[in-house]
MMTF fields as JSON, N, C-alpha, C and O atoms, coordinates in Angstrom:
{
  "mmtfVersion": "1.0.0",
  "mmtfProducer": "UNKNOWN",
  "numBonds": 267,
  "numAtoms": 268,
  "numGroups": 67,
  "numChains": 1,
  "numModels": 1,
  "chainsPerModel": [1],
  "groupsPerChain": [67],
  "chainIdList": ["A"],
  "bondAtomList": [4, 2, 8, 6, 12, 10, 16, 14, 20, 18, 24, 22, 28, 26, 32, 30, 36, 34, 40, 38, 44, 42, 48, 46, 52, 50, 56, 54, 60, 58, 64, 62, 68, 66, 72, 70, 76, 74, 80, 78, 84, 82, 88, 86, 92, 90, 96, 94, 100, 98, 104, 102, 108, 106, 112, 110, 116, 114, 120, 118, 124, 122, 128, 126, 132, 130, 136, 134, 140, 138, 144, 142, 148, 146, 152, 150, 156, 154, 160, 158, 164, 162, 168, 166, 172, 170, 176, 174, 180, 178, 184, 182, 188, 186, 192, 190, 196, 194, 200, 198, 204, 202, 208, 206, 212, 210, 216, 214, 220, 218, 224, 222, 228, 226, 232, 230, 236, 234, 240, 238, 244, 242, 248, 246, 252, 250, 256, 254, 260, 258, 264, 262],
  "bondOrderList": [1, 1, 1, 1, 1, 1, 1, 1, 1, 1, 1, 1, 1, 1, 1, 1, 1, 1, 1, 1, 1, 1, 1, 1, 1, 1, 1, 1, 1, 1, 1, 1, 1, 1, 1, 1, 1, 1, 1, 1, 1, 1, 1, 1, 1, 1, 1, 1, 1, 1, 1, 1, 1, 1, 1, 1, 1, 1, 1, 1, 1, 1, 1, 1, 1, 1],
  "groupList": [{"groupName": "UNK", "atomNameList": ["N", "CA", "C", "O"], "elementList": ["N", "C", "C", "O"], "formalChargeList": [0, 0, 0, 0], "bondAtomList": [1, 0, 2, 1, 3, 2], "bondOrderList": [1, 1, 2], "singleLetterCode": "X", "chemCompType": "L-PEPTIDE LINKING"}],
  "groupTypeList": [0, 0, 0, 0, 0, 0, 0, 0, 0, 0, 0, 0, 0, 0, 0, 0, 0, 0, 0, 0, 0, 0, 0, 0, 0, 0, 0, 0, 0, 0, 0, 0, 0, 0, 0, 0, 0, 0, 0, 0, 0, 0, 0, 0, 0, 0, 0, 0, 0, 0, 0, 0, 0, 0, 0, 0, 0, 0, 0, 0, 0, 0, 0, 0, 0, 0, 0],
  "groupIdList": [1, 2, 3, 4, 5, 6, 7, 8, 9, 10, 11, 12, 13, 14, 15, 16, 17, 18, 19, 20, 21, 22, 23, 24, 25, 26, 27, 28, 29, 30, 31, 32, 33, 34, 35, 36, 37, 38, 39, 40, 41, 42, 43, 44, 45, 46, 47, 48, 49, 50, 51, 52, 53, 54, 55, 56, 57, 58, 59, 60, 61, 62, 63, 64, 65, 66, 67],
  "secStructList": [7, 3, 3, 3, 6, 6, 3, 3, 3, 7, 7, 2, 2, 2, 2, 2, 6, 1, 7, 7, 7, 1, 2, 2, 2, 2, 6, 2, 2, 2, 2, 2, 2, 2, 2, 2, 2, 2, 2, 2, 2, 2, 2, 2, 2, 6, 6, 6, 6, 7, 7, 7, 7, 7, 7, 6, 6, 7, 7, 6, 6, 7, 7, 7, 7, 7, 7],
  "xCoordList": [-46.495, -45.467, -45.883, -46.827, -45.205, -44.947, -44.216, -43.012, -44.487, -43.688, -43.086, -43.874, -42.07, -41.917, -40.997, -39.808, -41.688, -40.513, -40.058, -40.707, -38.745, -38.264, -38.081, -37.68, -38.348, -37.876, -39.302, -40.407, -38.922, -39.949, -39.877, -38.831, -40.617, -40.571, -41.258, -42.334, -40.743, -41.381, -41.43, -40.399, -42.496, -42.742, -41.275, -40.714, -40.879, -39.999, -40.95, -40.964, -41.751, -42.493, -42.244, -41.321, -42.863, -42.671, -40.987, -40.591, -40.213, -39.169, -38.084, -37.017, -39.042, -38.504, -38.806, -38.104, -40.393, -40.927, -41.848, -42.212, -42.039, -43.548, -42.336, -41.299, -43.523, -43.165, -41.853, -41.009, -41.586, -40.325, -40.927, -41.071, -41.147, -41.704, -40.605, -39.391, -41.391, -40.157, -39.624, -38.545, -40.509, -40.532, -38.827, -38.101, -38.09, -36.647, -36.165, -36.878, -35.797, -35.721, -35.179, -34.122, -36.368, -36.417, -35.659, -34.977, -35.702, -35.099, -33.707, -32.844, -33.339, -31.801, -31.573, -30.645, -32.061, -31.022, -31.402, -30.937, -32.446, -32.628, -31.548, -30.622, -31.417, -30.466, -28.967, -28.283, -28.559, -27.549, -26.993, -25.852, -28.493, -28.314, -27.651, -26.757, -28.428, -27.925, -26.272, -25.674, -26.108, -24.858, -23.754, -22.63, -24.377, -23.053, -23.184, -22.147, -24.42, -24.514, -23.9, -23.243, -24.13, -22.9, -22.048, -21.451, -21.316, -19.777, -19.406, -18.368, -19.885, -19.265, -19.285, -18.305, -20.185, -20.331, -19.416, -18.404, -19.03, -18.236, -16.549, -15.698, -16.399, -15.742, -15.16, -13.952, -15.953, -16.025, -15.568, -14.803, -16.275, -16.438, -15.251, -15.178, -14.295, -13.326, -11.809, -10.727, -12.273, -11.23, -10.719, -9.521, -12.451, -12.144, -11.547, -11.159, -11.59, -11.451, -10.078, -9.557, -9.14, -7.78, -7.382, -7.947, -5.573, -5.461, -3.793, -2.688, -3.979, -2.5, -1.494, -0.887, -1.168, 0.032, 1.151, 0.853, 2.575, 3.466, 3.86, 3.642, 4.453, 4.324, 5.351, 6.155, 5.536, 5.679, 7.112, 7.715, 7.73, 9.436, 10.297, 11.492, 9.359, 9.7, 9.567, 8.444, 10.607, 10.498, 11.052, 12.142, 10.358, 10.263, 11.784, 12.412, 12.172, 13.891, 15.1, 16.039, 14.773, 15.862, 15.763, 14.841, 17.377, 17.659, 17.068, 16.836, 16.977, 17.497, 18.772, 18.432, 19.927, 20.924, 20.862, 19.891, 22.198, 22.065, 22.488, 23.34, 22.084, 22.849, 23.405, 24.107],
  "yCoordList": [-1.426, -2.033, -3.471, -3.642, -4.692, -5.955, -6.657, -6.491, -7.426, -7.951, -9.317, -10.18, -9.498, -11.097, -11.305, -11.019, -11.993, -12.481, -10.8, -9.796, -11.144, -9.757, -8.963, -7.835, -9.365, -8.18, -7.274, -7.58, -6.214, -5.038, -4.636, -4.161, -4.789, -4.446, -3.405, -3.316, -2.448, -0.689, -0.692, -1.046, -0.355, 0.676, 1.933, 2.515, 2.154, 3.333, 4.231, 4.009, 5.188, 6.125, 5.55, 5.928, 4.972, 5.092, 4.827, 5.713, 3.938, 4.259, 6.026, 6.531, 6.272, 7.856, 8.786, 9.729, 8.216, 9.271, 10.536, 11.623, 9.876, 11.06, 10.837, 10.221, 12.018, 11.881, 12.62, 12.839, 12.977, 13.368, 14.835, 14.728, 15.706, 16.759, 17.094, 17.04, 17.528, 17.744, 19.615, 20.166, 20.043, 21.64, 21.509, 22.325, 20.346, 20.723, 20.485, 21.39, 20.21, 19.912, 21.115, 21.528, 21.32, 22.763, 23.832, 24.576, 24.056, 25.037, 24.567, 25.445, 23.383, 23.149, 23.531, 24.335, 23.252, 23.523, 25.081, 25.578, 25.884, 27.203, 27.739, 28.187, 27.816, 27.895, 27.916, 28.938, 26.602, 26.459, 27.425, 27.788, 27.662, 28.35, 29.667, 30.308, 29.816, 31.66, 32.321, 33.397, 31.156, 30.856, 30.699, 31.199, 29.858, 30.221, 31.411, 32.002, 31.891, 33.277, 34.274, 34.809, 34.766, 35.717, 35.626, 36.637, 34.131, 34.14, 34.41, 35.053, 34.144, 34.406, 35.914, 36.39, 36.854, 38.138, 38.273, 38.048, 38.47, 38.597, 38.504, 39.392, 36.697, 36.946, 37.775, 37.873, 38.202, 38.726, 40.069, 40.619, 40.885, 42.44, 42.267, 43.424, 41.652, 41.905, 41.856, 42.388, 40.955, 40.75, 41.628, 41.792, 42.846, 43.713, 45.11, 46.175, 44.851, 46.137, 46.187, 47.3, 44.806, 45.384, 45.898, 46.072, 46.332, 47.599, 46.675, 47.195, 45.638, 44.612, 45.528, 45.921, 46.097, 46.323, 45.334, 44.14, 45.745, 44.844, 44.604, 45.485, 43.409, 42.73, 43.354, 43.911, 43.407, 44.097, 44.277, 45.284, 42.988, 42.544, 43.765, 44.058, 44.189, 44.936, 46.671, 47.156, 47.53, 48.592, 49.415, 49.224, 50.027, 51.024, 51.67, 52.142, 51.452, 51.954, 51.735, 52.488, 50.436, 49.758, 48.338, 47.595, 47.85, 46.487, 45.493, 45.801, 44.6, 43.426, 42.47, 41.417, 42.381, 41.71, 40.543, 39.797, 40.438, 39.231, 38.219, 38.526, 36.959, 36.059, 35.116, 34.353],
  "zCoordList": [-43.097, -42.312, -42.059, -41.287, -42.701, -42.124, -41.262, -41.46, -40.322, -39.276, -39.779, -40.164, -39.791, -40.004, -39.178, -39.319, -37.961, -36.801, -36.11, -35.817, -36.068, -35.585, -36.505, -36.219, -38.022, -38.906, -38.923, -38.475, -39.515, -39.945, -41.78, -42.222, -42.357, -43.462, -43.506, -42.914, -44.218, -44.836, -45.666, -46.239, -46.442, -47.632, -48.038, -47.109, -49.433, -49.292, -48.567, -47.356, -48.973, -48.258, -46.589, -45.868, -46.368, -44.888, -44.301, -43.544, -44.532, -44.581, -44.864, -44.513, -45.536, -45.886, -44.7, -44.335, -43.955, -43.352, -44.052, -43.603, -45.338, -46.1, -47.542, -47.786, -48.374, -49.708, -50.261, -49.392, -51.366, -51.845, -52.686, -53.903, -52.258, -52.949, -53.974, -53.779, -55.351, -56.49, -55.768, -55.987, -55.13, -55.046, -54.69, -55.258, -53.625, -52.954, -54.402, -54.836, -55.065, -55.947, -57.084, -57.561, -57.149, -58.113, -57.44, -58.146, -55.757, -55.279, -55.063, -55.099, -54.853, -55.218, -56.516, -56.608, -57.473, -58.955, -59.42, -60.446, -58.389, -58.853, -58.086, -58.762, -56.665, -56.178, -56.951, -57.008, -57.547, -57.436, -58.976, -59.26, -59.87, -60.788, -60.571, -61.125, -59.561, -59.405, -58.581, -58.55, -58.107, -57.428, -58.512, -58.533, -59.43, -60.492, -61.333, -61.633, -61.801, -62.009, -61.936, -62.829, -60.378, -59.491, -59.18, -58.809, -59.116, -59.719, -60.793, -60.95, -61.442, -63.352, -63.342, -63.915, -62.817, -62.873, -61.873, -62.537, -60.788, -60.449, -60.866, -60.818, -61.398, -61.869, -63.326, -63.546, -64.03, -65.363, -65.186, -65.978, -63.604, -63.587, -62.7, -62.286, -62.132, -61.709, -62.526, -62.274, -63.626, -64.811, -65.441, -65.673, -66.06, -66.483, -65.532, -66.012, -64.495, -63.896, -63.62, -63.554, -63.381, -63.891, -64.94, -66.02, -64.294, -65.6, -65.884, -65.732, -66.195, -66.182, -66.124, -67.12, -64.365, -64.295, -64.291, -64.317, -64.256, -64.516, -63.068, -62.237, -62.712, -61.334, -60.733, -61.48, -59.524, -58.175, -58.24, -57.867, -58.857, -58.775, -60.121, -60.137, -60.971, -62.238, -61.766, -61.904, -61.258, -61.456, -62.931, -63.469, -63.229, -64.35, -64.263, -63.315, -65.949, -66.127, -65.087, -64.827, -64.564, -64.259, -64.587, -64.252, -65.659, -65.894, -64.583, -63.414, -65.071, -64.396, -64.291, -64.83, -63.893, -63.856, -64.732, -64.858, -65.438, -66.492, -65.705, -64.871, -65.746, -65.235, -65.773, -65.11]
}
């Protein structure tokens, strides 16, 4: 730390308050790995588990009005 007048000059490190460990790092992008993971499985095992019924507005052996 330098004084000049009223200013203060810092170092990044001390400005930061300590070092930048890579470890957050690694646990953000491991993290964020597995997060998209169990969405994709999720979404994948829910895709298949419909049975594409036909939508709600369509009952079975009755027309629909021509218009």
């Amino acid at each position: 730390m330098e004084r000049h007048g009223d200013e203060v000059e810092l170092t990044t490190t001390e400005a930061r308050a300590g070092g930048r460990p890579r470890s957050m790092k690694t646990v953000l992008l491991v993290s964020l790995a597995l997060v998209v993971a169990i969405f994709a499985v999720i979404f994948f095992v829910g895709m298949g588990s419909t049975d594409n019924a036909e939508p709600d507005s369509v009952v079975k052996g009755q027309e629909t009005p021509a218009a």
